[in-house]
FIGU-963381 format. One record per residue (C-alpha): x, y, z. Coordinates in steps of 0.5 Angstrom, whole numbers, always signed. Layout:
R    c1    c2    c3
R     X     Y     Z
...
END
This chain:
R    c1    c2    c3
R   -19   +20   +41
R   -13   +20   +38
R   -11   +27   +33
R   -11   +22   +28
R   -18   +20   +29
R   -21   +26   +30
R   -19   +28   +23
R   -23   +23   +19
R   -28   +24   +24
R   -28   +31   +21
R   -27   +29   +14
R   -33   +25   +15
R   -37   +30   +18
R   -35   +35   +12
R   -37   +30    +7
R   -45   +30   +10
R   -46   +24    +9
R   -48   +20   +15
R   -45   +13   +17
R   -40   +14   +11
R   -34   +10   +11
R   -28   +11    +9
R   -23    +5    +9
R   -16    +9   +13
R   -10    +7   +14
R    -3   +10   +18
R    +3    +8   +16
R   +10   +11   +20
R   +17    +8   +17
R   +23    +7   +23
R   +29    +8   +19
R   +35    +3   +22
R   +38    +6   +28
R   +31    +9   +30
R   +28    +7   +38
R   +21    +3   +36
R   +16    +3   +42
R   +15    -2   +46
R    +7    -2   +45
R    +9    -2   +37
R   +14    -8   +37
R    +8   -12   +40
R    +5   -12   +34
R   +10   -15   +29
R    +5   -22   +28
R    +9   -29   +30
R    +9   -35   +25
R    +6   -31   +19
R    +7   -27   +14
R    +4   -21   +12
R    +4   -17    +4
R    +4   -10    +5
R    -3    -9    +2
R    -5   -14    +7
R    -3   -11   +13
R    -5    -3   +10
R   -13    -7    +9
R   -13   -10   +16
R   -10    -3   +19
R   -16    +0   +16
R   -20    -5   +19
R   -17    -4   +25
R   -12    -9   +26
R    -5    -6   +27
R    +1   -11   +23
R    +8    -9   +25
R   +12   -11   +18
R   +20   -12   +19
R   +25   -17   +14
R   +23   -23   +19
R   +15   -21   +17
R   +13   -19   +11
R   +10   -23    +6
R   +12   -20    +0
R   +18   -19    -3
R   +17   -14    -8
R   +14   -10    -2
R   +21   -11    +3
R   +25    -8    -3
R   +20    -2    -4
R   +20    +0    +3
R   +28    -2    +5
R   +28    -7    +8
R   +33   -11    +4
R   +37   -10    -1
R   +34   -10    -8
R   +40   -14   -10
R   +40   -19    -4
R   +43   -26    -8
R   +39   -30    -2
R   +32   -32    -2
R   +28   -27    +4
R   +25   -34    +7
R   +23   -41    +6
R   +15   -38    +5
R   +12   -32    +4
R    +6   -30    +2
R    +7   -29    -4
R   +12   -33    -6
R    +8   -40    -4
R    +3   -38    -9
R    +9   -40   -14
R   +11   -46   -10
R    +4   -48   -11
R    +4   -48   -18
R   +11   -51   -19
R   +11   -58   -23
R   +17   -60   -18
R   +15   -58   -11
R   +20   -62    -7
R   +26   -56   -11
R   +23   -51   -10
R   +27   -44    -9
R   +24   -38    -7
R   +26   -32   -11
R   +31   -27    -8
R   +31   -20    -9
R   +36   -20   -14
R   +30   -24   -19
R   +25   -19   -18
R   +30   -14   -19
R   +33   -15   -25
R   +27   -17   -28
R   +27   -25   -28
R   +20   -25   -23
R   +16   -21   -27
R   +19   -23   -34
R   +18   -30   -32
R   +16   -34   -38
R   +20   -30   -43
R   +26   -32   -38
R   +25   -38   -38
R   +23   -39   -30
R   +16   -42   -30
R   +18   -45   -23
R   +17   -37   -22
R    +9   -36   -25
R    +3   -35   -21
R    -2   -39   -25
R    +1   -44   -28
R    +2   -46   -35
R    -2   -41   -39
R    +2   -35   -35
R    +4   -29   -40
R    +9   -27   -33
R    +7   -20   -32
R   +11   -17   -37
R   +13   -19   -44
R   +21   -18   -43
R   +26   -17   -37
R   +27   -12   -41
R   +20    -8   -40
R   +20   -11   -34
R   +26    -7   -30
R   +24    -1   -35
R   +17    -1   -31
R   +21    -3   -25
R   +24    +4   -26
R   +19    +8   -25
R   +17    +5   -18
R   +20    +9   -13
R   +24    +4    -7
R   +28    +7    -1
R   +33    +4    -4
R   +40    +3    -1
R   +35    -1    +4
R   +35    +4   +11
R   +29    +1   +14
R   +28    -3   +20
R   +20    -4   +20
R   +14    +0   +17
R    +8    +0   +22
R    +2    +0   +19
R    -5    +2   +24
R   -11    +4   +25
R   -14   +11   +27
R   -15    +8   +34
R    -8    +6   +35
R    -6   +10   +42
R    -2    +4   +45
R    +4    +9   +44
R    +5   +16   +42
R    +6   +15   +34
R    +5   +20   +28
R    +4   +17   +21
R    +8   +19   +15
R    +4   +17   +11
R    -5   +16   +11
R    -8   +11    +6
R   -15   +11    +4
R   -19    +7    +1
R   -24   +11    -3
R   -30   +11    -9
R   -29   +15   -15
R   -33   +20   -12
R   -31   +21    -5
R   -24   +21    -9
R   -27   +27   -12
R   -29   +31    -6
R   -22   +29    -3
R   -19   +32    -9
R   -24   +39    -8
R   -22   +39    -1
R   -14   +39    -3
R   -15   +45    -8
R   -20   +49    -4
R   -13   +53    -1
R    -8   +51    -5
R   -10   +50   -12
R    -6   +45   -14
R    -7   +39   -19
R    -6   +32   -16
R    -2   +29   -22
R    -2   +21   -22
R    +3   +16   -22
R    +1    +9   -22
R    +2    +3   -25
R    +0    -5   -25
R    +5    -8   -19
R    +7    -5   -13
R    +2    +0   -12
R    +0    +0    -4
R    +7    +0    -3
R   +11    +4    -9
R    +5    +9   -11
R    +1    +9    -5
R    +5    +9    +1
R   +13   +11    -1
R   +12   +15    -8
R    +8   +20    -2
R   +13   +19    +3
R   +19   +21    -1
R   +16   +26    -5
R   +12   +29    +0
R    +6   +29    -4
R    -1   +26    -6
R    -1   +20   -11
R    -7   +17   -14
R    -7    +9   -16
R   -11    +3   -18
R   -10    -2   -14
R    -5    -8   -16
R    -5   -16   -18
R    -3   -17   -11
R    -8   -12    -8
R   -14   -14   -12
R   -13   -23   -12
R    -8   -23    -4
R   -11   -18    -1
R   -18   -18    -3
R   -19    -9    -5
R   -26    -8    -8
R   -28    -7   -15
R   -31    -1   -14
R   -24    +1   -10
R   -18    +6   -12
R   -12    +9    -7
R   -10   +15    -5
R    -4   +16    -1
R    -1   +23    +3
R    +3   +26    +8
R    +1   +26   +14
R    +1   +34   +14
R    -2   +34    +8
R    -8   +31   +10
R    -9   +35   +15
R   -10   +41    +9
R   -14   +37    +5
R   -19   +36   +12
R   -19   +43   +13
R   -20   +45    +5
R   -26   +40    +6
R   -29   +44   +12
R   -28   +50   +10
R   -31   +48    +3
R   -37   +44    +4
R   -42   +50    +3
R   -39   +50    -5
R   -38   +42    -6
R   -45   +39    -4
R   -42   +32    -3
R   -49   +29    -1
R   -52   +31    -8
R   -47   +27   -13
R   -48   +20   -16
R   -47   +15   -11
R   -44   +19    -5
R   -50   +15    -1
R   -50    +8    -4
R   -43    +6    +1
R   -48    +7    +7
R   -55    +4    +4
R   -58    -1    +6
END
């Protein structure tokens, strides 16, 4: 069993309620210079592309996704986690993910071009329609853009954390039984209910006390606030899930996110252990209704 596992194990049992799930996934960064193992690489997918809200759902369904600047599908996530360069004047490829929706809904398919970093950075992506750019929307005609300016847009864009200049090389996104080299996650995501989220929270306040202040926002919240505001910050961060997550990678309605550092879901486990005979979780509204049946 791998340490992992064996954690969500015993946060499961301390939440006493049996047969829950809670959707987990791991996420380990490999900087530019760092040796990947060789049972790591086997998992970068061939001949597709992957968003990163894709890969962190099929990770926590058991799936492990590699994702690398050749990978990943979605180019607001590749600068989010370092894979490009947030200025980068050339398109990432021809089609990915992402951008092939707004190919999809392009009046003049055959001279489609891609977005480049560069569009999504300085606002143009997301500000589409007050740009001027419809070549760049996602639904078609009546598409507001995402934001009502490039102005708003790279304001937003300010307070979504990037590891910027680009220093990583992949971002490995897996399961809880990954054991096909020996890796430790920087960051865990979990997919949870509000009320397993309130439980999640007690446990981490048990020992330390502390409060969990949320930063979220409407775009980029598996990769910006989920996975790399925690990694920077070494801190919990607490968000809705996104555009992107809700309509690409399918996140359930009842769904919200919550990412940590590794060594702090270890604390939160133990905070839930340790305090399970002050926090009746199985008593609360809902807490069974995951697992009825």
């Amino acid at each position: 069993m791998t340490q992992i596992r064996n954690l969500y194990d015993r946060m499961i049992t301390a939440m006493g309620v049996e047969d829950l799930s809670v959707p987990t996934a791991c996420v380990k960064f490999y900087s530019k210079g760092d040796e990947i193992p060789a049972g790591v690489r086997e998992y970068e997918p061939s001949g597709l592309t992957l968003t990163s809200c894709q890969s962190t759902r099929q990770a926590s369904f058991g799936d492990s996704v590699l994702l690398t600047p050749q990978s990943i599908g979605c180019v607001a996530a590749a600068i989010t986690f370092g894979l490009v360069d947030k200025n980068q004047n050339e398109p990432m490829g021809e089609s990915l993910v992402y951008t092939d929706i707004m190919k999809a809904q392009a009046s003049d398919k055959e001279h489609f071009s891609p977005p480049t970093p560069k569009d999504f950075s300085d606002g143009t992506v997301y500000a589409c329609t007050a740009a001027g750019r419809s070549d760049f929307a996602l639904f078609g005609d009546g598409d507001t853009g995402r934001y009502d300016s490039t102005e708003t847009a790279q304001r937003a864009m300010g307070d979504m954390i990037a590891i910027q200049p680009a220093t990583t090389q992949a971002v490995f996104l897996y399961a809880l039984d990954f054991d096909d080299a020996d890796v430790e996650p920087d960051v865990v995501v979990l997919s949870v209910r509000p009320v397993e989220l309130t439980r999640i929270i007690q446990g981490y306040q048990f020992h330390t006390g502390k409060r969990v202040n949320s930063s979220m926002g409407g775009l980029r919240v598996v990769n910006s606030d989920l996975i790399v505001r925690p990694y920077l910050n070494q801190d919990i961060n607490v968000s809705t899930y996104c555009l992107g997550a809700r309509l690409i990678a399918e996140f359930e309605a009842d769904r919200m996110g919550i990412g940590m550092p590794f060594s702090i879901y270890k604390e939160v486990v133990q905070g839930m252990e340790d305090s399970s005979g002050g926090f009746p979780f199985p008593l609360y509204p809902g807490a069974k209704s995951a697992v009825a049946g």
